[in-house]
N, C-alpha and C positions, 0 to 999 in steps of 0.2 A: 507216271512221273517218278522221277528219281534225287536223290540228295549223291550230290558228287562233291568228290574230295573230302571221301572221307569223315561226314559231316560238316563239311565250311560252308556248301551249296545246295541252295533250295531251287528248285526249277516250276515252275508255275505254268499249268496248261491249261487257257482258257476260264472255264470254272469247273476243273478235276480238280479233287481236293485228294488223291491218292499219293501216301508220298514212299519212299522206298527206303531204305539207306545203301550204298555200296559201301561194304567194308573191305574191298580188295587189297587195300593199300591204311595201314594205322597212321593215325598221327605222331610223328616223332616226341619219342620223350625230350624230358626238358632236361637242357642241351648245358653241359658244365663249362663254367666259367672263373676267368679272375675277378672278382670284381673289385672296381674301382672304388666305390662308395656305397653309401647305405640310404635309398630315396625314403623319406619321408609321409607318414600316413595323417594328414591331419585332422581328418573325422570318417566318418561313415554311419551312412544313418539308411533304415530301410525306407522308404516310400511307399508300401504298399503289396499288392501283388504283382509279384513278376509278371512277365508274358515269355511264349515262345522265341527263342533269340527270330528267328528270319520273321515272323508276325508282329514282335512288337518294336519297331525301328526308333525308339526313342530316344532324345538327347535331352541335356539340360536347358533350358533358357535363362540367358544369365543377362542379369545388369548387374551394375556399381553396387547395387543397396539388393539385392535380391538373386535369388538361384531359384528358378520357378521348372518343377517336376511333375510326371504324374505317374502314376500306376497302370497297369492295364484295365483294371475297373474302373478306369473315370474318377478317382481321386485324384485334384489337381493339387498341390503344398507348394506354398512360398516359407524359403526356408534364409535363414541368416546365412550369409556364406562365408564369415567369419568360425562358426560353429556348427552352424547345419541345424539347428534350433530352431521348429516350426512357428511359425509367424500365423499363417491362418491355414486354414483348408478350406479344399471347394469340392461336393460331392456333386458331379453329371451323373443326370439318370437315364439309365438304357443306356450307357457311352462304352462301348468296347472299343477301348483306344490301342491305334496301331502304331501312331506317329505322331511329332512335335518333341521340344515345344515352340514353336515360334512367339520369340516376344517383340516387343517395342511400342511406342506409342500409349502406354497406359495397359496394354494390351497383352493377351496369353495367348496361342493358339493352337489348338491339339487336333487331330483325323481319327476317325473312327473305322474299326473293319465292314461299317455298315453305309459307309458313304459319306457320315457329315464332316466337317468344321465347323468348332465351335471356339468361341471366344469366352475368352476367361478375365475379366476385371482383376488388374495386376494388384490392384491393393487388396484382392480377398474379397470385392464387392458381390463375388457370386458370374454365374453363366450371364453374357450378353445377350449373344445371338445364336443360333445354329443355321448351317447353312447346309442343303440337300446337295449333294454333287452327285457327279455320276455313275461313281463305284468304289470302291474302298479305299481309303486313303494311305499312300506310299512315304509320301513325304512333306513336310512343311517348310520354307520360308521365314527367316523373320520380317517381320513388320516395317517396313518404309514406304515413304511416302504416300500415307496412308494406306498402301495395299497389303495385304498378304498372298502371296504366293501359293497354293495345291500341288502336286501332283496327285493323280489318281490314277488306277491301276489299269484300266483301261486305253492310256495313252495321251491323258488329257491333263493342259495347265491348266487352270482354276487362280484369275486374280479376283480378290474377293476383298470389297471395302472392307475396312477397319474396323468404321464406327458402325458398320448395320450388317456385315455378311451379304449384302448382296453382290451377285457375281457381275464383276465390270466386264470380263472379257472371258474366255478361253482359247484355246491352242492345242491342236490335233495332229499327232503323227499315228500313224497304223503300227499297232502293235502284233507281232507275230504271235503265231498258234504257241509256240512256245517259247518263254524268257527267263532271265533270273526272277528271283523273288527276292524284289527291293528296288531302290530308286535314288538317282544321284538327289540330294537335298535343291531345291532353283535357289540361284545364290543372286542378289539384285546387287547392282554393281552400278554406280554413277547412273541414275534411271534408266538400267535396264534391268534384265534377266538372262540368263544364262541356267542350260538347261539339258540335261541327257535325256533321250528316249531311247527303247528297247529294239528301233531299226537299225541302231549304230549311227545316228545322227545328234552333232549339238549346235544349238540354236542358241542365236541372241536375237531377244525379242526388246522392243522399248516395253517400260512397266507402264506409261498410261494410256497404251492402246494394245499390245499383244502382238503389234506388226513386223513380221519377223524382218529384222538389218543385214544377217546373213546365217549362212546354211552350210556347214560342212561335215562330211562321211568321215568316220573315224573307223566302223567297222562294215565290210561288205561281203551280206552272209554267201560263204561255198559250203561244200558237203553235199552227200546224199542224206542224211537222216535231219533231224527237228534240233535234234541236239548240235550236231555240227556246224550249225549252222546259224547259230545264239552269236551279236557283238552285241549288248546291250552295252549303253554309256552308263554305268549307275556311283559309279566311286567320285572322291571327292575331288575336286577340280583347285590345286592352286593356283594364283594369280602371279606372276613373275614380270616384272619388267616390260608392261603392255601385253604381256601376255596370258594365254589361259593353258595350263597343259592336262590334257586328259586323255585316259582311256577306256579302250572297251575291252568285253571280251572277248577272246578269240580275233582279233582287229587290228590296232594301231594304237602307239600311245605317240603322243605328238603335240607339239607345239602350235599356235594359232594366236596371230593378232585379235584382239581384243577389237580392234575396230572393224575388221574387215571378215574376219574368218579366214586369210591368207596363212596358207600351213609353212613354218617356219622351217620345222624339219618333225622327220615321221621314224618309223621305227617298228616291225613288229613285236607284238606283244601282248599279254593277253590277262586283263586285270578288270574285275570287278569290285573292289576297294579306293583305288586310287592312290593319289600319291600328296608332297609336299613337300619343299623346297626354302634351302636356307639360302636367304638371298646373301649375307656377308662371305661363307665359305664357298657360294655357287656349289651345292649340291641337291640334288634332287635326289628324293628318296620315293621308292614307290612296291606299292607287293604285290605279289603279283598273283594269279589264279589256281598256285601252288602252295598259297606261303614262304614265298621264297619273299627278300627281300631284296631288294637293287640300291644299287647307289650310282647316279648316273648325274654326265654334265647337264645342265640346263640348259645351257646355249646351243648343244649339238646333239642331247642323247645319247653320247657318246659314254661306254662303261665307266666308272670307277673302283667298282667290286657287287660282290654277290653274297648272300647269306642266305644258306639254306639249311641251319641248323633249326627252324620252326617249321619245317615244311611239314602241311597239311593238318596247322595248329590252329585254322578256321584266324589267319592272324587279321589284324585291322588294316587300315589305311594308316599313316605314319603321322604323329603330331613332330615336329622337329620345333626341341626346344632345346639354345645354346648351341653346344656341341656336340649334342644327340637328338637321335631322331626314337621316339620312344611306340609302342604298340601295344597293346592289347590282345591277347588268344585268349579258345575254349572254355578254359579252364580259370581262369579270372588271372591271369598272368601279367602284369605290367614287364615290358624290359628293352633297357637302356642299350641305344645301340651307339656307338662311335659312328660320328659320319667322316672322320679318317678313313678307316679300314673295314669297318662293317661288323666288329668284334663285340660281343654281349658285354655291357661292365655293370649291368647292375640287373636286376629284379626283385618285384615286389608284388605281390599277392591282393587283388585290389579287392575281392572276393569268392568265394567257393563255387561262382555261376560264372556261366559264360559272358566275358564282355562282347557288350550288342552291338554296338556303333563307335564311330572312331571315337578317343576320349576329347573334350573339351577343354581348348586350355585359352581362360580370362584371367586378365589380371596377374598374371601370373600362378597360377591355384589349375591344377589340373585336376577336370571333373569325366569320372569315370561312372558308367551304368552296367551293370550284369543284370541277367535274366530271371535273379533271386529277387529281383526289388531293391536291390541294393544302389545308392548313389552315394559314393567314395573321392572325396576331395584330399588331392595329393601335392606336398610341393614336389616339381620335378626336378631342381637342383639337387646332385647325389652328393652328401657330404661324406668327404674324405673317409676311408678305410682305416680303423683301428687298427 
């Protein structure tokens, strides 16, 4: 197996654990700019120990009154998100955490490289339940209607009660010999689920049974080699106007009713990040499997510019907030793009590690994680230039 792009991509074969790096092509240096403003750092506080950027897929779980983290060693910390000022701790034993954190319902929920779910008591009350699943854990759900969400690395949804871990349902797609290493987050939506697999299929399942409402191909593997032959769905899916837009690798990125799985319009393209879409300017932004960065119509897919001054900067998925759509690279880089024209106006150093997962933005407070341990709470309004 091999890391392609330069280190943005991890490739995952079976259970080979051999991994390569291609250095044919570097990551662009960081790419000079005017800038408009100066964003804002409001805290940053460690959490613990890092993990591998493509092994530890972590995000924040955030409510109103709490920002709930953990570390790769199974330290879970509820922190003030005003300050970032530890509130309690929860040490899990034997927990080598991959993923999370899903919260809601009183509730925390983290995946292990070893297969479990486990529930974490949001006021600090300690471990609930653990739950055995089927193989390591990709990604987490937050919590509704009393269910949590799994994915596991073997191809498998995982709804798992709230209050006891026991599994309600699961949901099977065949996973190929070879995929990315990673997983679109299942995003529950009006009771359902919504979901990528590594066939280049997305599913909407109802959340209190699992039974799939519809079925549509986004990527349909050609090539001769293992490689070539990769569309996994794993980036993030915005929600637009009834609709869901998503893509895969090496596949399609494309629009799709929400109710039906009817494709609005398609487009080749080839992203394992994903994208997000400001619905007052109608712009979609989305990066693609270069670090290239797009600004496209929502309604047609149709261009509105290109930015390839980050390419092969291992860049994120786009959070679009205001008038920018902002990202995350390698090297701990925040930066501010115009969704006019696609031009860099700001940057900010969120940490000396890779950021992992796309950044979170609640409440307005954008919450960033790198591979240091580090979780960095940012405002992303850039105030005016001196």
């Amino acid at each position: 197996m091999r890391l392609l792009i330069a280190g943005a991509l991890i490739l995952s074969l079976s259970a080979c654990g051999l991994w390569q790096r291609d250095t044919t092509e570097p990551p662009a240096e960081l790419p000079e700019f005017e800038a408009e403003g100066q964003p804002e750092r409001l805290w940053s506080r460690s959490v613990g120990s890092g993990g591998e950027r493509f092994l530890w897929q972590v995000y924040p779980g955030i409510t109103d009154e709490l920002v709930v983290m953990t570390d790769a060693g199974g330290r879970v910390s509820g922190l003030n998100p005003e300050s970032g000022s530890q509130r309690w701790q929860v040490r899990l034993d034997d927990a080598r955490v991959s993923a999370g954190v899903g919260v809601g319902e009183d509730l925390a929920v983290v995946g292990t490289l070893d297969g479990y779910a486990i529930g974490v008591d949001l006021e600090g009350g300690g471990e609930r339940w653990r739950a055995a699943l089927s193989s390591e854990v990709l990604a987490v759900s937050d919590v509704a209607g009393g269910l949590v969400v799994v994915r596991t690395n073997d191809g498998r949804l995982h709804a798992l009660d709230a209050a006891s871990g026991a599994t309600q349902w699961t949901a099977l797609r065949t996973t190929p010999s070879l995929s990315l290493r990673g997983a679109q987050r299942p995003q529950i939506t009006s009771g359902r689920v919504l979901a990528g697999f590594d066939n280049g299929r997305l599913l909407m399942l109802g959340l209190n049974r699992g039974n799939v409402l519809w079925e549509t191909t986004l990527g349909i593997p050609s090539g001769r080699t293992e490689v070539e032959r990769m569309v996994d769905v794993d980036g993030h899916i915005p929600l637009y106007r009834g609709a869901a837009i998503a893509a895969s690798y090496q596949g399609r990125l494309a629009a799709l009713d929400l109710n039906s799985g009817e494709l609005f319009w398609t487009r080749d393209f080839s992203s394992y990040q994903g994208a997000d879409v400001d619905t007052d300017s109608d712009v979609l932004v989305v990066t693609d499997a270069e670090s290239h960065v797009w600004g496209l119509q929502p309604r047609s897919g149709g261009d509105l510019w290109q930015m390839d001054g980050l390419r092969l900067r291992g860049v994120t998925a786009p959070v679009v907030v205001g008038p920018h759509a902002i990202v995350g690279d390698y090297e701990g880089y925040l930066h501010w793009i115009d969704l006019e024209d696609g031009r860099i106006v700001a940057r900010l150093r969120a940490s000396s590690g890779s950021v992992v997962t796309r950044p979170t933005l609640v409440n307005g407070t954008l919450y960033v994680v790198t591979d240091n341990g580090q979780l960095t709470a940012v405002n992303p309004a850039i105030r005016g230039a001196e």
